[in-house]
Residue, then its C-alpha position, 0 to 999 in steps of 0.5 A: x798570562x800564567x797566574x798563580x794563587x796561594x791559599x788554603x784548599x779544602x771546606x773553609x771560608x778562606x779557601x773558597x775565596x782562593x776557588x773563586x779566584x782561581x775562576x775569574x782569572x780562568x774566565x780572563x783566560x790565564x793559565x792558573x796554577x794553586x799552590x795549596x797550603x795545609x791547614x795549620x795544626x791546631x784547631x779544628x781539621x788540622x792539616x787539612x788539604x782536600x782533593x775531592x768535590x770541587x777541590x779536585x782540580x788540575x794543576x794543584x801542588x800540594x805544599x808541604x807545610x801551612x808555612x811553606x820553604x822558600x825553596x817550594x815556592x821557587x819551584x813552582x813558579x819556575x816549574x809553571x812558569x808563574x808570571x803573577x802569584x795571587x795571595x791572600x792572608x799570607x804573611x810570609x813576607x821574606x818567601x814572597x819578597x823573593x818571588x817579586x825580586x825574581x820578577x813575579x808579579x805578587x798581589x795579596x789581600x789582608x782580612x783587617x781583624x788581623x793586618x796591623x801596623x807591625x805588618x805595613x813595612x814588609x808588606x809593601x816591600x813583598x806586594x807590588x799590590x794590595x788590595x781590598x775586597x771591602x771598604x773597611x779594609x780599604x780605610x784601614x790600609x789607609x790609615x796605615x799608609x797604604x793606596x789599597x784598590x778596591x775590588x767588588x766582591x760580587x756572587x759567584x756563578x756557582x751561587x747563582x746557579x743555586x740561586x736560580x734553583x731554588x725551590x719555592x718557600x714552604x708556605x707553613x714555615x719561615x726557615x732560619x739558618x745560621x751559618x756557623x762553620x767552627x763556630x769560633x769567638x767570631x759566630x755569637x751563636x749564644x745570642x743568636x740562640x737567646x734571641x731565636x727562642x724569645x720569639x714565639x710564632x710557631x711557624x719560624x724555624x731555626x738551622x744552626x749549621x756548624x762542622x765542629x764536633x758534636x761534643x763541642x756543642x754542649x752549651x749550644x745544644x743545652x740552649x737549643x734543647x728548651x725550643x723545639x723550632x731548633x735544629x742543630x746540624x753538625x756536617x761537613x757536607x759537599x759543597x753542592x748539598x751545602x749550598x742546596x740546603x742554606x738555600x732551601x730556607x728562607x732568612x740568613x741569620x748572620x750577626x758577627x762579633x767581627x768580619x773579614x769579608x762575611x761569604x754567608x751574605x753573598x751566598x745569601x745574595x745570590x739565593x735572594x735571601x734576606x739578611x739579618x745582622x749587626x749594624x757594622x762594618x763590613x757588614x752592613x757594606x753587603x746589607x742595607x737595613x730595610x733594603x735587603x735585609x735588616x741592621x740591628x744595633x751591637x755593643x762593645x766593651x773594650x775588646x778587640x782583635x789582635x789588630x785592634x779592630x773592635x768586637x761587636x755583641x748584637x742586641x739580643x733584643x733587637x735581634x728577636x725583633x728582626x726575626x719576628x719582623x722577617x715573619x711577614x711573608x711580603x717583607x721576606x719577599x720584598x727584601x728577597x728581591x732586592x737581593x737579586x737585583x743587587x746580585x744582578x747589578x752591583x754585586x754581579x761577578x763580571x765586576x769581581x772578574x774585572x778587577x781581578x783581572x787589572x790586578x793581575x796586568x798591573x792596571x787601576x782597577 
């Protein structure tokens, strides 16, 4: 079968998704194709498309703009002859509905933060399919009238190399990182900060991991500057010594005021890292408190996402006391084993490949 995927392509959560993709539908033995969409222009990198690192691959088109013209769409699938086109958090409803009266077999996926009822209608009538990689997700196209497969989302090989490498913890220190990326409204990095530096044990040690600029940092830096435990990062590294550095510490600290699917967790997954975050969904369909890592309680006040999906604050107290709890080296290493065997097990990617692979033939998963 030729299989197409539409999606971002370049050093982003959502992109990475479209990769991994990309991968089980090779592993199946399809011929794949990416049709590769440019960031938008506004906000951070915009514009973006990559080509270097793992975003050099083969038989990658580069559209002309994020909304890309029906015509370009039509042109690809006719210039590769793609038989099932793989989408995910693509609202061009009308450009797709037009590949699957062609004849394309058209699967898409919707973060929940952003699908809503307004969305319903042409959705079902542009996808034969939609699907879910989360069970929050699959309940909310439920309530919404949509029959949403479920897919596990399980660890990339990729992750599992890395994993499998990872070097032996320094026994001085008890690392912290927190993945921020943009640090939008989504990352309460504020929080995390405030609970990190009421812990006192002079052996924990704080990462914060962003790719905004510098001068965007001042509050974060201005909170970091009264701890010296902290360090603040502020690179946009290759994906190998990305992946080589979240796994040289020793917690993942992944609290999020709302999720869409939280990568961090299963990049943690897969390293055998423990986790610390919000007692929420889909959070914690990835952690199970005392299991793999540890829950702590959130609060809301009234705010939601556009889709109406509520946003969460992590109990800054609780949050100190989780990572002080995750001092004690014999839980780190008990919740860091559960971690691989969830990995190994439930979370393996050879069940994100199957399912993948009955979307793409038509079949239940």
């Amino acid at each position: 079968m030729i299989a197409g995927v539409v999606t971002k392509w370049f050093n982003r959560g959502q992109p990475v998704v479209g990769r991994y993709l990309r991968s089980a539908l090779d592993e199946l033995g399809h011929s794949t194709h990416i049709l590769a969409r440019p960031k938008k222009e506004r906000g951070p990198m915009p514009g973006a498309l990559a080509s270097d690192d793992v975003w050099d691959q083969p038989g990658v088109t580069q559209a002309s703009a994020y909304d890309i013209p029906a015509a370009e769409y039509e042109a690809w699938v006719e210039a590769n002859g793609v038989e099932v086109v793989f989408c995910d958090q693509n609202y061009q409803f009308g450009e797709i509905r037009r590949l699957r009266e062609r004849g394309v077999r058209t699967v898409g996926r919707f973060v929940w933060e952003h699908f809503s009822p307004e969305h319903v209608e042409d959705a079902t009538a542009a996808y034969d399919v939609v699907y879910s990689f989360t069970r929050a997700e699959q309940a909310r196209y439920r309530e919404l009238g949509i029959a949403s497969p479920y897919i596990t989302w399980g660890c990339h090989p990729e992750l599992v190399a890395v994993g499998d490498a990872r070097p032996a913890p320094d026994p001085r220190l008890v690392r912290f990182v927190f993945p921020g990326g943009f640090l939008g409204h989504r990352k309460p990095v504020e929080e995390v900060i405030q609970a990190f530096t009421r812990t006192t044990d002079e052996r924990l040690r704080l990462l914060v991991k962003t790719q905004v600029k510098r001068r965007q940092l001042k509050p974060v830096i201005a909170a970091a500057e009264s701890d010296r435990r902290i360090e603040i990062l502020v690179e946009d590294e290759a994906t190998a010594d990305h992946l080589q550095r979240l796994a040289a510490n020793d917690v993942c600290l992944a609290p999020a005021r709302w999720e869409g699917l939280g990568l961090p967790l299963y990049e943690a997954m897969a390293f055998g890292m423990p986790v610390i975050t919000n007692d929420d969904p889909p959070l914690n369909e990835a952690v199970s408190d005392g299991v793999n890592g540890l829950l702590v309680a959130s609060s809301t006040d009234g705010r939601t996402t556009r889709s109406g999906i509520p946003v969460h604050t992590p109990d800054v107290g609780e949050l100190a006391e989780a990572i002080e709890r995750l001092a004690d080296d014999g839980l780190r290493a008990r919740l860091g084993r559960a971690q691989l065997e969830l990995r190994d097990g439930e979370r393996s990617w050879r069940h994100t490949v199957e399912g993948i692979g009955a979307l793409a033939e038509g079949r239940e998963p």
